[in-house]
Each structure stands twice: as structure tokens, then as C-alpha cells.
C-alpha positions as CSV (number, residue, x, y, z in Angstrom):
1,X,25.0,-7.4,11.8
2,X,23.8,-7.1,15.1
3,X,26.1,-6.4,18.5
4,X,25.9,-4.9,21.6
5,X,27.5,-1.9,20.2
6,X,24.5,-2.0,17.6
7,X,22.0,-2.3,20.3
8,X,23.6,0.2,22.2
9,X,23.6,3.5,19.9
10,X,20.3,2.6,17.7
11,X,22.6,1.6,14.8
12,X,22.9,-0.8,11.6
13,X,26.5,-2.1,12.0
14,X,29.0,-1.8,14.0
15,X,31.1,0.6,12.7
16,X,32.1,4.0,14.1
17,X,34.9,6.8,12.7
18,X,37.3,8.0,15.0
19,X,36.5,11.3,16.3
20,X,39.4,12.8,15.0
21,X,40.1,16.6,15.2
22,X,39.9,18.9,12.8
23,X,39.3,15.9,10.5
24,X,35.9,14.2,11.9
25,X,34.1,17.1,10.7
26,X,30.3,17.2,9.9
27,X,30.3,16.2,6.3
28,X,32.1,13.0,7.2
29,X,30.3,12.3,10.2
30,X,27.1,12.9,8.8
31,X,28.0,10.1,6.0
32,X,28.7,7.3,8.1
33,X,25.9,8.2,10.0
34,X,23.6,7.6,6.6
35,X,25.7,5.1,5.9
36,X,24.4,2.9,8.8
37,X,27.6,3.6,11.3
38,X,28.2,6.0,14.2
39,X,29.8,9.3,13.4
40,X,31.8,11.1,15.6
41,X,32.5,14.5,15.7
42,X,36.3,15.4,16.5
43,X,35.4,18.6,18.3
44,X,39.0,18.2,19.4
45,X,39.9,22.0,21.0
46,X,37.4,23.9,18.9
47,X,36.3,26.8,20.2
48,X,32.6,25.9,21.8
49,X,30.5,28.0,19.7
50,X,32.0,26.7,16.6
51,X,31.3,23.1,18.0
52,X,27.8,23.8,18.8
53,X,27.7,25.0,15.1
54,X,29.1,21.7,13.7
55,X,26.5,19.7,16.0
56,X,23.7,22.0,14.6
57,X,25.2,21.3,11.0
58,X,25.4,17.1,11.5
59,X,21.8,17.5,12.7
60,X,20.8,19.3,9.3
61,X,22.7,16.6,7.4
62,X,21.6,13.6,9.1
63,X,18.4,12.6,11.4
64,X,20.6,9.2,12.7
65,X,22.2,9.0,16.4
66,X,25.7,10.7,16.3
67,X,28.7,11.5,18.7
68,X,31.7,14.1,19.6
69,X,35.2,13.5,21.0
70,X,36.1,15.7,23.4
71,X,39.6,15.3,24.9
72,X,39.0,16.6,28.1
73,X,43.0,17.9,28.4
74,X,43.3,19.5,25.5
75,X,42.1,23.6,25.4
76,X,38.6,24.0,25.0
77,X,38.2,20.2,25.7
78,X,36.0,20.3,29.0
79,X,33.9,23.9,27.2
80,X,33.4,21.3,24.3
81,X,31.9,18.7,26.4
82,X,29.6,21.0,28.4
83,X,28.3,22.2,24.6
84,X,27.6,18.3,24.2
85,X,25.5,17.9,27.1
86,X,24.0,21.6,26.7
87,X,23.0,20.3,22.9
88,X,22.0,16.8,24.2
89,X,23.8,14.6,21.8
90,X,23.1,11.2,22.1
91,X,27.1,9.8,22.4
92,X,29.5,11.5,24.3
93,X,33.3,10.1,23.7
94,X,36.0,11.6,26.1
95,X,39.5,10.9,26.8
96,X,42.2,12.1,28.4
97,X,40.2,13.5,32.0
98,X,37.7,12.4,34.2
99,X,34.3,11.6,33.1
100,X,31.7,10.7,35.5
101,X,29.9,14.3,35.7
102,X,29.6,13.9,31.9
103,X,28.4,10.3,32.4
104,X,26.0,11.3,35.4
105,X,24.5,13.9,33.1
106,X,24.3,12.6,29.6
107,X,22.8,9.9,31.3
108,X,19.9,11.9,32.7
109,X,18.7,13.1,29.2
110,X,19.0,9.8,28.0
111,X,22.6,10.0,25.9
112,X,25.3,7.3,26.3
113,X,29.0,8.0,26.9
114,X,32.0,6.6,25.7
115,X,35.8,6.8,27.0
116,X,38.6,6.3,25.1
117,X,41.7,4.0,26.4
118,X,44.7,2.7,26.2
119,X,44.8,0.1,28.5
120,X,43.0,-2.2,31.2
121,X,43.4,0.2,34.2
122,X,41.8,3.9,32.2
123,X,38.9,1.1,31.2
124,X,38.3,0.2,34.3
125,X,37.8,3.7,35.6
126,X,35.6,4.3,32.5
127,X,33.5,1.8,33.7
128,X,33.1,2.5,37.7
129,X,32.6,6.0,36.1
130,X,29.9,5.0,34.8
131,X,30.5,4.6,30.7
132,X,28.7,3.1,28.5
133,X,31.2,1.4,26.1
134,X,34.8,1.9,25.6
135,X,37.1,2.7,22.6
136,X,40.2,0.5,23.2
137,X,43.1,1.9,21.1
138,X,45.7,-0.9,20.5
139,X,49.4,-0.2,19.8
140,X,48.3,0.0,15.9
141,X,46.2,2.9,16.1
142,X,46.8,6.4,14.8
143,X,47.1,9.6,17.0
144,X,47.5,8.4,20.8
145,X,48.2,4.8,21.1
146,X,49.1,2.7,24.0
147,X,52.0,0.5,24.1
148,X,49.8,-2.8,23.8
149,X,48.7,-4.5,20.5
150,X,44.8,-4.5,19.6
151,X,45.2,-7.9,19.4
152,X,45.7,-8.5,23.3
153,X,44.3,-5.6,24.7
154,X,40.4,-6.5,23.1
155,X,40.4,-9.8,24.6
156,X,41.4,-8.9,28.1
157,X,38.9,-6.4,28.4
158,X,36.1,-8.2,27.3
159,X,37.1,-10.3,30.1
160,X,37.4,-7.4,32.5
161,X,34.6,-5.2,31.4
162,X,30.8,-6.1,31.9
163,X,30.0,-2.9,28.8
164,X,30.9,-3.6,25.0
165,X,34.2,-2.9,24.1
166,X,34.9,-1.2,20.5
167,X,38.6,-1.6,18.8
168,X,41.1,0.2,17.3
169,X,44.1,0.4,15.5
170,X,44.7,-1.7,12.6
171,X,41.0,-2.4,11.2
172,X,40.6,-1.3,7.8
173,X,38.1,-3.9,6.0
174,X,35.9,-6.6,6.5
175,X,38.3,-9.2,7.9
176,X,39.7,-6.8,10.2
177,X,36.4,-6.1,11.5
178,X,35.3,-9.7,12.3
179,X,38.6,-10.4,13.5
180,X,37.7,-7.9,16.2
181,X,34.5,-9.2,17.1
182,X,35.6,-12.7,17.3
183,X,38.6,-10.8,19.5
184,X,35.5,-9.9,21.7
185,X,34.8,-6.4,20.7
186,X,31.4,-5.4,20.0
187,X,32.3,-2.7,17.4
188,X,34.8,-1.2,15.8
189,X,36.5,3.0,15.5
190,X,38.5,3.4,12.3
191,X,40.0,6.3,11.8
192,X,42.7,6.2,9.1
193,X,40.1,4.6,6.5
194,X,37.6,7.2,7.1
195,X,40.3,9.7,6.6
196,X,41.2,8.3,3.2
197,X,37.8,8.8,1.4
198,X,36.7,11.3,-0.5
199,X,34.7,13.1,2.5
200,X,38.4,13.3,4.3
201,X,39.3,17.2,5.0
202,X,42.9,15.8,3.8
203,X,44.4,17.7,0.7
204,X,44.4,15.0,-2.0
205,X,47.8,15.0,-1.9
206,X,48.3,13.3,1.5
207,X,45.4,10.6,0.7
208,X,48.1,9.8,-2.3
209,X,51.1,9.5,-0.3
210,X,48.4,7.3,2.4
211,X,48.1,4.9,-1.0
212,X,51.9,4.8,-1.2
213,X,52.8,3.6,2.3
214,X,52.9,0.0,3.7
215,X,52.1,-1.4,7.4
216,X,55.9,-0.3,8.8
217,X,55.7,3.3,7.4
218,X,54.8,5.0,10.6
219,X,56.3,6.5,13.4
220,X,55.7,5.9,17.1
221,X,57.2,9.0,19.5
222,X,56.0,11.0,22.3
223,X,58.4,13.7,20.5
224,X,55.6,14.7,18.6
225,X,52.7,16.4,21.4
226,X,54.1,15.2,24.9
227,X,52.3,11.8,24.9
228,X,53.4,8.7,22.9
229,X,51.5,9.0,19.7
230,X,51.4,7.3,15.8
231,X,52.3,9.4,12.7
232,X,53.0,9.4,9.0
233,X,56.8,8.3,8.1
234,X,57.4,11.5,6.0
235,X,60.4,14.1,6.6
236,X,58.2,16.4,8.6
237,X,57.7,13.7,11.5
238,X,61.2,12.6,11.3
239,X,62.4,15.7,11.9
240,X,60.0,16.6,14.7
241,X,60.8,13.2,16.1
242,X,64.5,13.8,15.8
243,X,64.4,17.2,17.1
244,X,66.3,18.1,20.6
245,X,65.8,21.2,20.7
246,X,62.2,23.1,19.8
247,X,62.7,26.4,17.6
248,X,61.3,28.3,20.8
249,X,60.7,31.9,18.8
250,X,58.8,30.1,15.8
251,X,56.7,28.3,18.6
252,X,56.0,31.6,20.1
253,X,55.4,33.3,16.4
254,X,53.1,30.6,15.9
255,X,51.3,30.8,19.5
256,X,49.3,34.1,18.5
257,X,48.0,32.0,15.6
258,X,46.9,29.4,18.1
259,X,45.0,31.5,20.2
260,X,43.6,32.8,17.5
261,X,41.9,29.6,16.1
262,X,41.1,28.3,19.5
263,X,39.4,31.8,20.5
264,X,41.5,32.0,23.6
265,X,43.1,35.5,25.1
266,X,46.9,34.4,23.8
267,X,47.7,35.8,28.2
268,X,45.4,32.3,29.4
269,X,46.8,30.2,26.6
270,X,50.5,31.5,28.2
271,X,49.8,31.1,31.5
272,X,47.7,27.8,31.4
273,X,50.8,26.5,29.7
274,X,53.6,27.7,32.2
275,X,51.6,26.6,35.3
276,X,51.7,22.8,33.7
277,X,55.5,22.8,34.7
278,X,58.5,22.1,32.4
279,X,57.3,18.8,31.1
280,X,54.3,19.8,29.9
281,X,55.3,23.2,28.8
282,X,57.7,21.5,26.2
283,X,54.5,18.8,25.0
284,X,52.6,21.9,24.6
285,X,55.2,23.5,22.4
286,X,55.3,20.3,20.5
287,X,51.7,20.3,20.2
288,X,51.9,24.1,19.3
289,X,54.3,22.8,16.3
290,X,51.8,19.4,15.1
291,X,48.9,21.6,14.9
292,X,50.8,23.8,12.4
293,X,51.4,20.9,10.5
294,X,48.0,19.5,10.3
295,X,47.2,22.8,9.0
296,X,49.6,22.1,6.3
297,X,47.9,19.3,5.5
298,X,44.7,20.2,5.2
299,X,45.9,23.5,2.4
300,X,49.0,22.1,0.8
301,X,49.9,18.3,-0.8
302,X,53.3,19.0,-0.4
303,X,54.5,15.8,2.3
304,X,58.0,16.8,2.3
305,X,56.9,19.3,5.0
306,X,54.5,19.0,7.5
307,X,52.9,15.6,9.4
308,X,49.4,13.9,10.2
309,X,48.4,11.5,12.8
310,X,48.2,7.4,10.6
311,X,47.6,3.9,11.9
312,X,49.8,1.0,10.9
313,X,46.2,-0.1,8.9
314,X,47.5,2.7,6.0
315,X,49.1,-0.8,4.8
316,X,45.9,-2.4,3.6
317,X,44.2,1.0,2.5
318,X,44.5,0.9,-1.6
319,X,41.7,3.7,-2.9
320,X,40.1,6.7,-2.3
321,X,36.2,5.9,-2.4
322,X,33.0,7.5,-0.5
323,X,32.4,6.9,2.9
324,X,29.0,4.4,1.7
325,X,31.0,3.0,-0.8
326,X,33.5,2.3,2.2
327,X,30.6,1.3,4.5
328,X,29.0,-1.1,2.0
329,X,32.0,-2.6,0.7
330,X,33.8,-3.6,4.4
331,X,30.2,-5.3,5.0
332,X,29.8,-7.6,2.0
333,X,33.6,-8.4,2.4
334,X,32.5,-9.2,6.6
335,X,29.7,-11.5,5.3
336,X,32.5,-13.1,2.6
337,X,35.1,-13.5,5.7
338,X,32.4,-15.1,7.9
339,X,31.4,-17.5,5.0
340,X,35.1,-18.5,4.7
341,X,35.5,-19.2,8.4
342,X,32.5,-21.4,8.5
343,X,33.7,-23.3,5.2
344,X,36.8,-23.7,6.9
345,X,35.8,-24.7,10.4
346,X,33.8,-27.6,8.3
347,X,36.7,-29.0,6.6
């Protein structure tokens, strides 16, 4: 199945993960790699040595082109993108920032770059920045959606955009992924299938409860980090979401810890917050409070405490398989869906 986004990145379909945080990690990127796709690191606010390490480790696992999200606001973000460049990756995805010095110079050792957005004006900018593609996130999507559905967002920027276009939120199988392309995409980013697999970080306890849940059973608040964003309908996000008032000393407790993991002096974490103003100081504590729970996640299969990031796509996800089990299945049921269509378009 050849597309733009195929041609574009040197790969065999056109399929990439989400570059999730702390959950796109080297084993899972590695396997879609192998498995024909684009993997994409989540190098998320790692500290930069440790994501130089993971891109050392995906190159040891896998000789195919490969990516890293960097979130250019988050700590460590813009470090974690100068590591990309410094280790010459060939895809750089960003969000959240301003990305033409990492286009101008990915671009001069040959890489290609990739911005993630929410709707047609961040695209636009992506583009005179000088992107390569971009990752449209529709209202479906896990993490930080926008507020319109994939299912209008795709086709107005194909229309906009003169560079390929990959969609997300709600694609989960074959159908889904034609249904993109015929949308006018030229790929697709899945992140809460690639999450549910075996190479998922996720204790196997939340890749049960993801079994368990239907399209409706998520959550959709900017309660949760600051910024409007799509999580898992268990008591843990209900009670973030429903939360007034932040526990401001277990926040602090838990800000050593974060410094600590990010391998920031705990003073610039602190200051760097309280310069942002009141706002943000309040989505940082938030933040402060969803990383502990994704920490949860990751050790404990308890989901009456704690919360992760899931798109309204958990609906259609019914097993736990490996990533080219994954890969090779959503492609024969693409080539089934495309069959159908024509059978049907003939009468």
C-alpha cells in the first residue's frame, strides 16, 4: 500500500504509532519499525541523555527509518529535540512550539519533520515552517485532542495543505485506516492500539480494563494537565476531573520526585513553573499529579486509582496481540475493506 506518507519516510505501509511518552519506548518502536510502519519514539520530557540512549537502543533493535516526539513545551522538550538533530534521526515530530529551526536543520542532514496539530491554523504554520507532513489529531484521539472530529478535520486539510496529512483519533483496524485515506490522509498515528499489545509498557492490568471499555468510556477535560486532553473513564480521572481544588502539599511532596526523573535542579523546575503565571502554574500542578498516575500505571493494575491518556478507538480494541500480529492483521483486514467497497460501488 503505497502513499505519500510511504514515499515520504522509506516505508511499507502507512502506519505510524503515536509517539507517546513514557509509553513509545524503544521496544515498541523498534516493532513497528520491523513490522513495516514508522515508530516513534515518545521522548516526551526525558532527560536528553536518556533519550539519546533510547535512540542508540532503537538503532540496535532495528536498521528501518524511525522517529521521536518531542513536545517542545513540555521540560526537557526543546534539550530532546536538539538530541534528535545532534543523533540525526531521520523523522522529527514536534508539537506544542515552534519548529522551523528544527525543520531548517533536520532538513540539512537529510531528515524529515513532522508537527502535530489540532486544527487548520497550527497546520498551516507547520507548513510555512517548513514540515514535512502533519499529524492531525481529531476530537477522538487520546492525550491532547482538539475540539474537531477526525472526520472533518482530515478532509479540510488535505484541501489546505500541499504535504500529506496523517490522522488520528479513532483508527484502530483496517476499515479505520482506509476510511482515512479515502478521508484524504496519506497515513495514519495510532496510539491507543499500539498501546494495547503485548510490547505496551502498560501493567497488564490496564490493557484488561482497555478490553472492558466501549467508544463513550472516556473523558475529555483540560482539568487533567492545563490543556483540553482525552483520558480513561476510571475513578482516578473522575476525580482529577472533578477536582476544584489541587492537594497543593502532595503536589509539592511529589515535585522532588519529578525533578528527580526529569534530571532537573527541583530550584529551575520551581522557578520555570512560577514565572508561567497563575494559569499555568495550576496546569503544571495538574501535570505534576497525571505523571504520578501514569507511573501507577505502568507498576500497579490496580484502575481504581490512578489514570492514562485513551482514545474513543478503545471501543473497537478486543485483544492483546504483538505489534506484527497487529501490523499484519489491520493490512489484510484494509485489503478485505477495499475489496468490499469495490464489490459495492459495482452493485
Amino acid at each position: 500500500m503505497q502513499t505519500a506518507v510511504t514515499e515520504l519516510f522509506g516505508i511499507d505501509y502507512p502506519i505510524l504509532n503515536a509517539g507517546m511518552g513514557r509509553v513509545a519506548l524503544p521496544e515498541m518502536v523498534a516493532a513497528v519499525c520491523n513490522a513495516g510502519g514508522l515508530g516513534v519514539l515518545g521522548a516526551g520530557s526525558s532527560p536528553p541523555e536518556q533519550t539519546r540512549e533510547m535512540i542508540r537502543e532503537i538503532r540496535s533493535r532495528t536498521n528501518k527509518p524511525f522517529g521521536a516526539n518531542c513536545p517542545l513545551a513540555l521540560p526537557n522538550g526543546l534539550e530532546n529535540a536538539k538530541i534528535c538533530l545532534e543523533e540525526k534521526i531521520p523523522v522529527i515530530n514536534y508539537s506544542m512550539g515552534r519548529g522551523d529551526w528544527i525543520c531548517q536543520a533536520a532538513h540539512a542532514y537529510g531528515g524529515k519533520v513532522m508537527a502535530s496539530v489540532t486544527d487548520t491554523k497550527l497546520a498551516l504554520k507547520a507548513q510555512q515552517h517548513g514540515c514535512d507532513a502533519v499529524i492531525a489529531a481529531g476530537h477522538e484521539a487520546a492525550g491532547h485532542a482538539g475540539t474537531v472530529t477526525t472526520f472533518t478535520l482530515i478532509p479540510r486539510l488535505a484541501e489546505l495543505l500541499d504535504i500529506p496529512v496523517i490522522a488520528a483519533g479513532g483508527i484502530a483496524n483496517g476499515s479505520t485506516l482506509i476510511a482515512a485515506l479515502a478521508l484524504g490522509a496519506g497515513g495514519v498515528s495510532m496510539g491507543t492500539r499500539f498501546w494495547t499489545t503485548k510490547e505496551g509498557p502498560m501493567h497488564q492490568g490496564w490493557k484488561d480494563k482497555a478490553l472492558e471499555l466501549d467508544v463513550g468510556d472516556t473523558l475529555y477535560s483540560a482539568k487533567f494537565d492545563g490543556i483540553p486532553c482525552r483520558q480513561m473513564d476510571v475513578p482516578g480521572a473522575r476525580k482529577m476531573m472533578d477536582a476544584r481544588v489541587l492537594n497543593v502539599w502532595s503536589v509539592f511532596q511529589h515535585s522532588f520526585q519529578i525533578a528527580k526523573e526529569l534530571e532537573i535542579p527541583w530550584f529551575r523546575l520551581a522557578l520555570d513553573t512560577f514565572k508561567k503565571g497563575p494559569k499555568e502554574i495550576e496546569g503544571m500542578m495538574r501535570m505534576s499529579q497525571m505523571l504520578k498516575s501514569h507511573t501507577h500505571t505502568l507498576n500497579s493494575g490496580d484502575t481504581t486509582k490512578g489514570f492514562t491518556t485513551v482514545g474513543m478507538s478503545v471501543g473497537v480494541v478486543h485483544d492483546i496481540p504483538t505489534i506484527a500480529e497487529l501490523m499484519e492483521r489491520i493490512m489484510a483486514e484494509a485489503r478485505d475493506c477495499q475489496a468490499r467497497l469495490a464489490r459495492n460501488t459495482l452493485g
